[in-house]
C-alpha positions in Angstrom: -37.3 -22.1 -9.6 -39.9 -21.2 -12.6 -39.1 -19.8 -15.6 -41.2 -16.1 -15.5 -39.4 -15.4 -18.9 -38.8 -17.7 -21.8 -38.1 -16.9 -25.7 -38.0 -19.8 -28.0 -36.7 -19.4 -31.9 -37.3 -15.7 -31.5 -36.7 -13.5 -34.8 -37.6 -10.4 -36.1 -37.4 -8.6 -39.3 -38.3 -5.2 -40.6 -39.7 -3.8 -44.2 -40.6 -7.9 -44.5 -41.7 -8.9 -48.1 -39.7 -5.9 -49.3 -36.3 -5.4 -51.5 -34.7 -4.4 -48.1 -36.2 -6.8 -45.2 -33.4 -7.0 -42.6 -33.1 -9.9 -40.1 -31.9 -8.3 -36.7 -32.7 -10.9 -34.3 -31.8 -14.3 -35.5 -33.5 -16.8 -33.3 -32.8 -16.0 -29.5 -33.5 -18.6 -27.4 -33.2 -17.7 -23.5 -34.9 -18.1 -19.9 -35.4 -16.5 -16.8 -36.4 -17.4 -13.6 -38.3 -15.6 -11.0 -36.3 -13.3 -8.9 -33.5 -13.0 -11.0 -31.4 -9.7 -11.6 -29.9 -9.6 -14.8 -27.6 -7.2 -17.4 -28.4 -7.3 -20.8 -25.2 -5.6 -22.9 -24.2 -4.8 -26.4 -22.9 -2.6 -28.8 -25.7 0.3 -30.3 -27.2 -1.8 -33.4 -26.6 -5.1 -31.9 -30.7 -5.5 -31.5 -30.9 -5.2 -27.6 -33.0 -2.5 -28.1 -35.5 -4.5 -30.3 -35.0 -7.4 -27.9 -36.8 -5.6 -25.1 -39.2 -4.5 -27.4 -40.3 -7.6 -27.8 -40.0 -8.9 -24.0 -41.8 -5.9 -22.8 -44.7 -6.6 -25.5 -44.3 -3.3 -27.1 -43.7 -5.6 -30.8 -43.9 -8.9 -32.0 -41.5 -10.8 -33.4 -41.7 -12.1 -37.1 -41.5 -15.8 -35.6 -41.1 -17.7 -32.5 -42.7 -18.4 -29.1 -42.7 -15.8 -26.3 -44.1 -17.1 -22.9 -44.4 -14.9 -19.9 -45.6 -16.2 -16.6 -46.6 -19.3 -18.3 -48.9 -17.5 -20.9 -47.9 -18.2 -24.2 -48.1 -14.3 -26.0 -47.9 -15.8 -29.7 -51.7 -15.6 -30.4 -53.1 -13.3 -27.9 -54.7 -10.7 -29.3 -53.6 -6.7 -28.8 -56.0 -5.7 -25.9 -54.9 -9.0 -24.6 -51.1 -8.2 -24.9 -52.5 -4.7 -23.3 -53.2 -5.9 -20.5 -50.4 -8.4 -19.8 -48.0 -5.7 -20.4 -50.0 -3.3 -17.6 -50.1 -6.0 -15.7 -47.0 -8.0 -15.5 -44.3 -5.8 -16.7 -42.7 -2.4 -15.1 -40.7 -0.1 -17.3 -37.9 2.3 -16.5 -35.9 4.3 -19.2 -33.1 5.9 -19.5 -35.5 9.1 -19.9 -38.2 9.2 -16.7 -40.7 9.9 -19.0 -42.6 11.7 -15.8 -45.4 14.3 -16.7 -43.8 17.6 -15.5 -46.3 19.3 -14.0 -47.7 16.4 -12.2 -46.3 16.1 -8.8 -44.1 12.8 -7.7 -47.6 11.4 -6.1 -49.5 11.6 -9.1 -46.9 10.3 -11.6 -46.5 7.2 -8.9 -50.8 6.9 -9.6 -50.9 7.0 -13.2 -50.2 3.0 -14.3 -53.3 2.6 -11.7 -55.3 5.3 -13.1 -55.0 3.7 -16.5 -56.1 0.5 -15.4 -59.2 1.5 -12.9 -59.9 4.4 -14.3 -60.6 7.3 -11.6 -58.3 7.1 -8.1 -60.1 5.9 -5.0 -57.9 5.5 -1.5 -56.2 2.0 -1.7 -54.7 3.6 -5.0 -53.3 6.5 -3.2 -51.9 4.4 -0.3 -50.0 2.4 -3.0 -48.4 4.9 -4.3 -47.6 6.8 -1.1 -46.2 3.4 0.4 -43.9 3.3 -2.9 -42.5 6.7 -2.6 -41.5 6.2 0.8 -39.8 3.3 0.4 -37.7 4.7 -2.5 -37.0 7.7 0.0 -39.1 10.2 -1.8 -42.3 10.4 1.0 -41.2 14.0 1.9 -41.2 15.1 -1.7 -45.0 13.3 -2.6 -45.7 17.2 -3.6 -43.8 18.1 -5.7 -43.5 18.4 -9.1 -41.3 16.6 -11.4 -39.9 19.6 -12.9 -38.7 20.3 -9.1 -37.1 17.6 -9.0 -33.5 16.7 -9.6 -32.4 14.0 -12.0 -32.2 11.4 -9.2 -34.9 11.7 -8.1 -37.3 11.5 -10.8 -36.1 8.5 -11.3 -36.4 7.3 -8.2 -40.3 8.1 -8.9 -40.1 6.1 -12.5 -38.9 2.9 -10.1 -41.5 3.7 -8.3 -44.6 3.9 -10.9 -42.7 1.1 -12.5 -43.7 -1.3 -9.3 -46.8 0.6 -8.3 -48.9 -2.6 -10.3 -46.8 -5.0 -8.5 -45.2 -6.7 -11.8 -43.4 -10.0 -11.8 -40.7 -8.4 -14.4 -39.0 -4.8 -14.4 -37.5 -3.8 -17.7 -35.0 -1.1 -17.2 -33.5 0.7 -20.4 -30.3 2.3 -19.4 -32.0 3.5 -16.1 -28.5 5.1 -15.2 -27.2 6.7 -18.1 -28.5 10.5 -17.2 -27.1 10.3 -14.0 -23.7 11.5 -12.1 -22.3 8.6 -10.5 -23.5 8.8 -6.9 -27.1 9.0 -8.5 -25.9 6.1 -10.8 -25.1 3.9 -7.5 -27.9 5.4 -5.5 -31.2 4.2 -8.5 -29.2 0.9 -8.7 -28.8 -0.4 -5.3 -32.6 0.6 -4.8 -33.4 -1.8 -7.7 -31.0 -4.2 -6.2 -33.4 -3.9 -2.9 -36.6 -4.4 -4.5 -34.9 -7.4 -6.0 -33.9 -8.9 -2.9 -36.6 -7.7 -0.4 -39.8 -8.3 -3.2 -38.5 -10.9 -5.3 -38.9 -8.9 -8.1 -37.1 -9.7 -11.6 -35.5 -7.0 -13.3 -33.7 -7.3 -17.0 -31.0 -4.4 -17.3 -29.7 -2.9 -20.7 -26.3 -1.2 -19.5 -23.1 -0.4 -20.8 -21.9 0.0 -17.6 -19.3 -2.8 -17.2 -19.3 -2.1 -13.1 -22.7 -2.6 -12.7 -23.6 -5.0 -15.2 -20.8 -7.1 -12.6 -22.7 -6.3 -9.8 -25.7 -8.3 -11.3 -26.4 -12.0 -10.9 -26.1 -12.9 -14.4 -24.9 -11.2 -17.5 -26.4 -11.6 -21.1 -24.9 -10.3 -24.3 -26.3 -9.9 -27.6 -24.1 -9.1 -30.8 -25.3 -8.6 -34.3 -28.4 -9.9 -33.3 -27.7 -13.1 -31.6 -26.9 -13.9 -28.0 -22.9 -14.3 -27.5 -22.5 -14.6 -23.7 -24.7 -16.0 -20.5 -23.1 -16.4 -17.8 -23.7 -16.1 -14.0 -21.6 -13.3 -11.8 -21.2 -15.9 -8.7 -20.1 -13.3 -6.5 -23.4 -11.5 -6.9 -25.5 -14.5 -7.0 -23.7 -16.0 -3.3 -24.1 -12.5 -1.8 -27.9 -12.3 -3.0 -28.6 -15.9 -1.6 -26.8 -15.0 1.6 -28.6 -11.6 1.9 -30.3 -11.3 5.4 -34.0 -11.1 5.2 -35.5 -7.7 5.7 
């Protein structure tokens, strides 16, 4: 299987040239293949944080090669990155980031608004056909302020896969939630993953889940101290029954 994800030498510094430039990623190499559903774990200041910064094309890092679906990011150019980002990544956070007095339908829309510019029928089709399958087709209407925690992110998963990305970077996508909520937003993601052959990178610190994941990464002080494969995960995911 293709590597979708691959960081070669990657560093990255901040205040560089300056009395107090601090190294906080000191050259991660790592791959991931398509489909894959992956933990990412570490302490707060570790550089996780940064790390997906830097997969998800928000930065750059201060040297190293970065390739994402085969297209080397190290020279493209900001709109480029722009639309490689809108295009190939999804992104849920710990905090929905919904607009509140939008309802579920239109916060679904807006990656596709961004990128055509005014909503036409296909759009809205998309987006309905994504909030039914994460169970949320009865609540289309309402707003995310009516909404309870579980929900709204149920909605971010959903805008997060309404461009149809190859990779989903999720940043603690389960650390608002009660438990049941918890399980509930992670075995949807789990679907997707198995059903779409989507790729999603998880930063946890839920040990339980992270397990529940094919493969787990670490990163410590900035450099990667465990990879490993969960083969009980993996052998379940390969025996899954197609949908």
């Amino acid at each position: 299987m293709a590597d979708l994800l691959a960081l070669e030498g990657i560093r990255k510094s901040f205040n560089v040239g300056t009395p107090v430039e601090t190294e906080v990623l000191h050259g991660i190499d790592l791959a991931m293949r398509a489909g894959e559903f992956v933990a990412l774990m570490g302490p707060s200041g570790s550089g996780k944080s940064t790390l997906l910064n830097i997969i998800g094309l928000l930065d750059r890092p201060t040297s190293g090669r970065l390739s994402i679906a085969g297209e080397d990011t190290t020279r493209l150019s900001e709109a480029s990155l722009t639309h490689l980002r809108g295009h190939a990544i999804g992104f849920v956070f710990q905090y929905h980031y919904l607009i509140s007095a939008f309802t579920a339908h239109e916060n679904v829309m807006m990656p596709m608004l961004v990128d055509h510019g005014r909503p036409d029928a296909t759009m809205a089709r998309r987006a309905d056909e994504l909030l039914d399958q994460v169970g949320l087709g009865r609540w289309r209407d309402n707003r995310a302020m009516n909404m309870s925690g579980g929900q709204q992110q149920r909605v971010a998963i959903a805008r997060a896969l309404v461009m149809n990305p190859s990779l989903v970077l999720a940043d603690e996508p389960t650390g608002n939630l009660d438990t049941v909520s918890a399980d509930g937003v992670f075995e949807l993601m789990r679907r997707f993953n198995r059903e779409r052959g989507t790729t999603f990178l998880i930063v946890t610190h839920n040990h339980d889940l992270a397990d529940r994941c094919d493969r787990m990464i670490e990163v410590i002080d900035g450099q990667i101290t465990q990879d490993h494969d969960n083969p009980g995960e993996k052998e379940a995911t390969l025996t899954q029954p197609s949908p």
